[in-house]
C-alpha atoms as a printed R data frame, in Angstrom:
    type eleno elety resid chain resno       x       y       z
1   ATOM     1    CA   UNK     A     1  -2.556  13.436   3.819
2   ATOM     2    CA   UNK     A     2   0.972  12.839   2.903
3   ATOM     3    CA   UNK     A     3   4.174  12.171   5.123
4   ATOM     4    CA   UNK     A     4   7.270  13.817   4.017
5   ATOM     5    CA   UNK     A     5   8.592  10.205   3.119
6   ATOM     6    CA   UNK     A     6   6.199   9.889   0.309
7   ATOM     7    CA   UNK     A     7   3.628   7.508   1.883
8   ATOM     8    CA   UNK     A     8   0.220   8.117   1.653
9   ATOM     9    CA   UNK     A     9  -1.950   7.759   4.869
10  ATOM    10    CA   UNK     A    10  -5.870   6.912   3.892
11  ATOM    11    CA   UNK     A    11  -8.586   7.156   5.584
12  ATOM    12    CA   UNK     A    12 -11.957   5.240   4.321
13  ATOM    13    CA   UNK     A    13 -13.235   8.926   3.655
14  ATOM    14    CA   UNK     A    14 -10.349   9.098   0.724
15  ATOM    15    CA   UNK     A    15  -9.927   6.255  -0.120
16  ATOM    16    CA   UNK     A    16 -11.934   5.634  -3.112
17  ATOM    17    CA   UNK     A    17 -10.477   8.232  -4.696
18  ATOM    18    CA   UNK     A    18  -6.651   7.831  -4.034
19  ATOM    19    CA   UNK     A    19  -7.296   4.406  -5.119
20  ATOM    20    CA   UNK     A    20  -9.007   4.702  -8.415
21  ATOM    21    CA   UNK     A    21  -6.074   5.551 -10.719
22  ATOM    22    CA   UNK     A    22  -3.013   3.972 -11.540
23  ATOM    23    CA   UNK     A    23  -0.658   1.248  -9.514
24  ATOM    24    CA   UNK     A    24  -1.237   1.897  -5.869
25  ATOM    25    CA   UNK     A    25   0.468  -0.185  -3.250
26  ATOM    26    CA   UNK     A    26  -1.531  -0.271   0.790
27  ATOM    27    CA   UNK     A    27  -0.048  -1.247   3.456
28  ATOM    28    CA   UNK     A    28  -2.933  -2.230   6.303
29  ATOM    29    CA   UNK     A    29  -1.229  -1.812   9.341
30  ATOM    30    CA   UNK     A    30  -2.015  -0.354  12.908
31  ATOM    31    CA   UNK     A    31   0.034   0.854  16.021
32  ATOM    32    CA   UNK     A    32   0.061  -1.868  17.771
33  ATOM    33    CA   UNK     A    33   1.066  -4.310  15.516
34  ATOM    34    CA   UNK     A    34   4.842  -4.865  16.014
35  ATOM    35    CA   UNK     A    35   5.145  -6.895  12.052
36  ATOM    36    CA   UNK     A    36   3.488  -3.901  10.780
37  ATOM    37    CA   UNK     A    37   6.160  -1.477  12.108
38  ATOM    38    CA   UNK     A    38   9.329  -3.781  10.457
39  ATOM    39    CA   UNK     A    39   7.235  -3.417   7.456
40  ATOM    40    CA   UNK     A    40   7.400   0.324   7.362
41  ATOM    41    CA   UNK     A    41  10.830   1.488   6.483
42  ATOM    42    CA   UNK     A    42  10.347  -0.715   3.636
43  ATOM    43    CA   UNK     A    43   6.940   0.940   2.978
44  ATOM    44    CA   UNK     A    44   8.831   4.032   3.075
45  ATOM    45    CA   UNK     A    45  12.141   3.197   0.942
46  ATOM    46    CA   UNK     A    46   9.527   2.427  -2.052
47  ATOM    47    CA   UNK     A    47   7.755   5.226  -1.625
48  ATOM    48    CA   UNK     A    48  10.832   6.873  -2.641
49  ATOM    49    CA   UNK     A    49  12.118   4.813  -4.835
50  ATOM    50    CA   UNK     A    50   8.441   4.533  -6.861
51  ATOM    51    CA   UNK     A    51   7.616   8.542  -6.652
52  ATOM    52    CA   UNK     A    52   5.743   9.847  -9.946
53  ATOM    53    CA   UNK     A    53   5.506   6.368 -11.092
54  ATOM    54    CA   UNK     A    54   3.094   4.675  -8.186
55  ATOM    55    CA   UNK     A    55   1.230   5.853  -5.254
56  ATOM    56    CA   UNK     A    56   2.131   3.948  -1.938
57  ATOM    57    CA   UNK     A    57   0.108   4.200   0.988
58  ATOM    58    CA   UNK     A    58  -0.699   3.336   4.423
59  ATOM    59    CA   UNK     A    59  -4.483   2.788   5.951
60  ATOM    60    CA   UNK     A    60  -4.628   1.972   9.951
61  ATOM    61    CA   UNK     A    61  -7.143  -0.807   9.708
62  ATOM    62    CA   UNK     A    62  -8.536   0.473  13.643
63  ATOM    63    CA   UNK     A    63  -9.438   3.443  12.500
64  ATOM    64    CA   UNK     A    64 -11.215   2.430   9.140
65  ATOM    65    CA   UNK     A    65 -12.653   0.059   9.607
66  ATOM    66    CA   UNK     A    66 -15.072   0.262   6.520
67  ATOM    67    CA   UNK     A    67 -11.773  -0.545   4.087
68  ATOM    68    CA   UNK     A    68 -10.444  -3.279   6.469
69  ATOM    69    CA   UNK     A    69 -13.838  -5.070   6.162
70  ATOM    70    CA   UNK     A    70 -13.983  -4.205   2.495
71  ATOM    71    CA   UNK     A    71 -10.780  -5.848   1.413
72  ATOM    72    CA   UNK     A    72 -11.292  -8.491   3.823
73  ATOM    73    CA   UNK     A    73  -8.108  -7.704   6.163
74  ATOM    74    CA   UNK     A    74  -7.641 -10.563   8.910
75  ATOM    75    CA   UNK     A    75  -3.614 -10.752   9.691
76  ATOM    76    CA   UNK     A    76  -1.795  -7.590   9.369
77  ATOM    77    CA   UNK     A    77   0.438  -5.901   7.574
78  ATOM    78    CA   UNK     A    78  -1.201  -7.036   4.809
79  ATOM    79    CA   UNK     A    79   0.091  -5.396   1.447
80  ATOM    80    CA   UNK     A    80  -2.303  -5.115  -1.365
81  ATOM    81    CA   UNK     A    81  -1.546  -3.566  -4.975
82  ATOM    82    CA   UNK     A    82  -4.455  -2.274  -6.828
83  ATOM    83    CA   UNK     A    83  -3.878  -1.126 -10.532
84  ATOM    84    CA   UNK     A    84  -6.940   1.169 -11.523
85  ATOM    85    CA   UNK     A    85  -8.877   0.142  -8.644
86  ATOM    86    CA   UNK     A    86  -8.749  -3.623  -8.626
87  ATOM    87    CA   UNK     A    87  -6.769  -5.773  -6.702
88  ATOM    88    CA   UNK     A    88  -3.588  -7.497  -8.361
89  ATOM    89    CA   UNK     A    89  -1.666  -8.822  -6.100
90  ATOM    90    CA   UNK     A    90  -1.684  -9.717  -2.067
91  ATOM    91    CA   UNK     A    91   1.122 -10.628  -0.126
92  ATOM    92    CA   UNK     A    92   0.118 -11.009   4.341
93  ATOM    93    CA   UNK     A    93   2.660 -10.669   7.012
94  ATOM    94    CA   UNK     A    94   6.262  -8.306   6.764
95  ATOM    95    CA   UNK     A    95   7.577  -8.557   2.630
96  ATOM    96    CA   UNK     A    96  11.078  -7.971   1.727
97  ATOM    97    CA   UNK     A    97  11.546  -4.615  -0.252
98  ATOM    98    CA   UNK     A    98  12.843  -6.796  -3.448
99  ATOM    99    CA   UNK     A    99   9.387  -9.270  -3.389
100 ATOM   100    CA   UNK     A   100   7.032  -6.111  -3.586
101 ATOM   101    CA   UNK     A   101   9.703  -4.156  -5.835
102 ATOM   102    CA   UNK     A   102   9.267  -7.092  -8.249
103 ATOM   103    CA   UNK     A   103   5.329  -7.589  -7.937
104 ATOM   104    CA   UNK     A   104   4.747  -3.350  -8.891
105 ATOM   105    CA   UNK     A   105   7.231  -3.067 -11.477
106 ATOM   106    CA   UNK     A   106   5.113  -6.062 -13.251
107 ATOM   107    CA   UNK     A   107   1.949  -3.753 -12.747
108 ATOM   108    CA   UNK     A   108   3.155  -0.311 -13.597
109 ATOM   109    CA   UNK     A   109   3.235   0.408 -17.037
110 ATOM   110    CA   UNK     A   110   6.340  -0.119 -19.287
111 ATOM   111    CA   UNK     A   111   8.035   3.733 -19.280
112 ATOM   112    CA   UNK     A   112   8.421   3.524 -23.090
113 ATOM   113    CA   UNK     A   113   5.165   2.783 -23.959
């Protein structure tokens, strides 16, 4: 399911599949978790900023629990970029827009290519 602000909310059901292609940036976050909600305007600002070129998503860790475990969450937010599936880059506890800016523009394919 998608917000209106571009972000992505996964469930371990989907995943797999919203995670197999191309740069993806998650955010593992849940409600309670006062870092994680400072963390999501920014979530949300590169979501815009990234449409058509990456897919940035969200994934409440206390409701799936399956890609929590999987990924080996223990803090949260924890921000993880995948780029065709695997894992690139982690950064745990609230990032500055400009520090994940910088780590997916050195994933995402150069435009001219």
């Amino acid at each position: 399911m998608t917000e209106a602000t571009g972000v992505v909310e996964l469930t371990d059901r989907d995943f797999p599949a919203a995670a197999r292609k191309g740069v993806v940036l998650i955010d593992f976050w849940a409600p309670w978790c006062a870092p994680c909600h400072m963390q999501t305007p920014i979530v949300k600002e590169l979501a815009r900023e990234l449409a058509g070129r990456a897919t940035v998503a969200r994934i409440n860790v206390d409701e799936n629990t399956q890609t929590a475990a999987r990924f080996g969450i223990r803090s949260i937010p924890t921000l993880v970029i995948l780029r065709d599936g695997s894992e690139v880059e982690r950064f745990v506890g609230v990032q500055p827009k400009e520090t994940l800016l910088a780590a997916l523009e050195r994933h995402l394919p150069d435009e001219g290519a």
